[in-house]
C-alpha positions, -999 to +999 in steps of 0.1 A: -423+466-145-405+486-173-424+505-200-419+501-233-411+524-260-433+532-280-436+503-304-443+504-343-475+489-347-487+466-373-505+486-400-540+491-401-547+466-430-533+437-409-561+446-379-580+414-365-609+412-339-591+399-311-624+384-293-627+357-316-597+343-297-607+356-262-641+344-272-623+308-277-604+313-242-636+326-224-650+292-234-625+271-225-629+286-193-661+274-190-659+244-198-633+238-171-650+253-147-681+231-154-673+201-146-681+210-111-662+237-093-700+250-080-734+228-083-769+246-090-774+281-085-740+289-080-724+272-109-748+294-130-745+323-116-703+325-125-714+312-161-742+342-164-715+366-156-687+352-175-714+350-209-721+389-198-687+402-197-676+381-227-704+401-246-694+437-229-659+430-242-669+421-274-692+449-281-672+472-270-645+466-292-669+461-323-685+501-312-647+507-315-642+498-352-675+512-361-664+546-344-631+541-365-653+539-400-679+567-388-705+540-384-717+563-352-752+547-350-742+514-345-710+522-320-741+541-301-764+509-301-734+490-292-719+512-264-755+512-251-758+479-245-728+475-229-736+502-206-769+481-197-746+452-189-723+475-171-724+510-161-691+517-151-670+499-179-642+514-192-644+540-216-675+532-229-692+563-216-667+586-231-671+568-263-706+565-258-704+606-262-682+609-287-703+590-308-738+609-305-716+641-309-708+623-346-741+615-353-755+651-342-723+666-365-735+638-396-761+659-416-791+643-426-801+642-462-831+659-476-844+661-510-820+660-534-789+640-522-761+660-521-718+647-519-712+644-484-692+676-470-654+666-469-638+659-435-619+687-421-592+677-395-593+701-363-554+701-363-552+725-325-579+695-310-562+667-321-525+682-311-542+687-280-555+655-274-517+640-286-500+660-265-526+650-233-518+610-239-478+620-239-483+634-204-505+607-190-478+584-205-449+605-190-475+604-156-476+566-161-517+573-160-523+538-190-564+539-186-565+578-193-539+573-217-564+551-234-594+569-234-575+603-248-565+586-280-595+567-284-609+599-285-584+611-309-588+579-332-626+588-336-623+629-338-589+630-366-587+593-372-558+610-401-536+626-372-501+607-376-526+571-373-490+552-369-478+570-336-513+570-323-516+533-328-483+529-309-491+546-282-523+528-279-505+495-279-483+511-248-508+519-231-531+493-234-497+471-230-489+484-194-522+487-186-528+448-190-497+440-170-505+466-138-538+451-136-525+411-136-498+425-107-527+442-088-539+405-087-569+414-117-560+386-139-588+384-162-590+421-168-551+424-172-556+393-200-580+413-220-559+441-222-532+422-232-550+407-257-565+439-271-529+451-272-515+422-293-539+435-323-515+466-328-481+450-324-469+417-306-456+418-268-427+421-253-413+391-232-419+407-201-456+413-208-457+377-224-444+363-198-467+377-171-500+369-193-488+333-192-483+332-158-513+350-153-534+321-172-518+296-156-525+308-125-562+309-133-564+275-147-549+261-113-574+283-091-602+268-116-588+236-108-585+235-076-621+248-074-632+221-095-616+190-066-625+210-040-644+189-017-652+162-048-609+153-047-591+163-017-560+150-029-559+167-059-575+198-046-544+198-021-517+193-052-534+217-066-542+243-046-503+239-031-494+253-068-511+285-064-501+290-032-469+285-041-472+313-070-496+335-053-499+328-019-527+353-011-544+349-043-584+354-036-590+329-012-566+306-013-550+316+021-589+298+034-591+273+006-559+256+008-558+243+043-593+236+043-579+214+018-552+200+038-579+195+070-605+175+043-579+152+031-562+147+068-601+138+077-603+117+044-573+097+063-589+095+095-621+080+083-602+054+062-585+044+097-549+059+088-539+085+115-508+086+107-507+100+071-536+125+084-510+141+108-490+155+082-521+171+062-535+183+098-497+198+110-498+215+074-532+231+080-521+241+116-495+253+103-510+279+076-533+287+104-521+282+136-554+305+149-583+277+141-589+253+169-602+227+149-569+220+129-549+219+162-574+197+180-577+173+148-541+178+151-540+164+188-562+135+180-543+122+151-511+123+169-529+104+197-546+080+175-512+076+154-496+068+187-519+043+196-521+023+166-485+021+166-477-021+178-462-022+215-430-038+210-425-069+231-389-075+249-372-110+240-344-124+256-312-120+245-292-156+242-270-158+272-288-132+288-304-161+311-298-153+347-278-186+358-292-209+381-270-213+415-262-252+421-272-268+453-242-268+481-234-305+489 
């Protein structure tokens, strides 16, 4: 992967909420997956955590445009909560503090209301804090990277706003596409997506965040026919394979898919098309008895159903006769 430069970002006015469309895509999701990857408990549980994450994401990225406007009360409501759905997500701690440190620094009105005190930026901080997310750029360290000028962005959201905002579209860029390559799709997308509301991507980082959804709606897929469709849930299942080979489990999944459908053929009396799915499955994993001894039997039944062919004669092939000596 090559980094970017750092990219002119759209300016602040032409800022969007980028969950209303990963809110769209986290429902499409589900609704794919429901139509019956798991039944009962299971299918419930995956929609329970999807439907938590979806609101973490969300309400982290609102605490971030509150932060922005100084609305510290509700970023710390909001960072709270998504600390209650998840302790260890990203940032949100650090944010969490920057935030009660703004509402301890916002003085609270007594008596007569006096004009708010004016803003002071603390130049030395926020050069320090600038010149900290250059070196985690420089040390290639994109969550870091993040965090700094998130920090900056709420401590001297006036500090050269432009720059900052293109580094935070690098580094929320790169950040997206390491995590899809370390095999963390979902997390890589929502980066990605987060980055597209400062500037658009790069073909490079396009490219990977459609390969990365595509290979998620196959694995969903796949899910989905597994067990309900073998054949599908082979055709299926042979597509991520063939993009990701060890992909979560599809290195188990997909030649337990190939054994299903080679047993699908065996009860429906056809031995012969279940060798091939069996010699596939053996194939992926030559270490599991069953496929090689379903493997056996299919050859043998294949064999045996196979008609005997029965010799004719050939025309004047007949042995001759010898004629009576007179």
């Amino acid at each position: 992967m090559s980094d970017l430069p750092i990219a002119s970002p759209t300016p602040r006015s032409r800022r969007r909420l980028v969950f209303i469309g990963l809110a769209i895509l986290l429902a499409a999701v589900l609704l794919a997956v429901g139509g019956g990857f798991l039944s009962g408990t299971t299918t419930r549980a995956r929609q329970a955590r999807a439907t938590v994450e979806a609101q973490a994401r969300e309400q982290f990225d609102l605490a971030i445009e509150d932060m922005s406007a100084g609305r510290y009360s509700f970023a710390r409501q909001r960072l709270e909560f998504v600390l209650s759905l998840d302790p260890n997500y990203p940032a949100a701690s650090a944010l969490l503090e920057e935030a009660l440190r703004g509402l301890n620094s916002t003085p609270t009105p007594t008596g007569t209301p006096t004009p708010p005190p004016t803003a002071t930026l603390d130049l030395p901080h926020a050069e320090q804090l600038f010149a900290q997310a250059q070196q985690q750029f420089s040390d290639r360290n994109w969550m870091g990277m993040i965090q700094t000028l998130l920090l900056l962005r709420v401590d001297a959201p006036d500090f050269q706003p432009f720059r900052v905002d293109g580094l935070l579209f690098t580094a929320l860029r790169n950040q997206g596409v390491a995590l899809i390559d370390q095999g963390k799709l979902e997390e890589g997308l929502y980066y990605l997506d987060l980055s597209e509301n400062y500037a658009p991507l790069d073909s490079h980082a396009s490219q990977r965040a459609d390969w990365a959804q595509l290979l998620l709606n196959l694995y969903q897929a796949a899910n989905v026919y597994f067990e309900t469709n073998w054949e599908k849930a082979v055709e299926t299942f042979g597509q991520v394979y063939a993009m990701a080979p060890f992909f979560r489990d599809t290195p188990i999944k997909y030649p337990a898919a190939l054994f299903g459908y080679g047993e699908q053929f065996m009860q429906e009396g056809k031995p012969c098309d279940a060798v091939a799915q069996f010699q596939a499955a053996a194939n992926l994993q030559p270490s599991n008895p069953d496929y090689s001894d379903e493997l056996a039997r299919a050859n043998r039944d294949c064999e045996a159903s196979r008609p005997t062919a029965v010799p004719t004669a050939t025309p004047g092939s007949e042995t001759p006769t010898p004629s009576p000596t007179p």
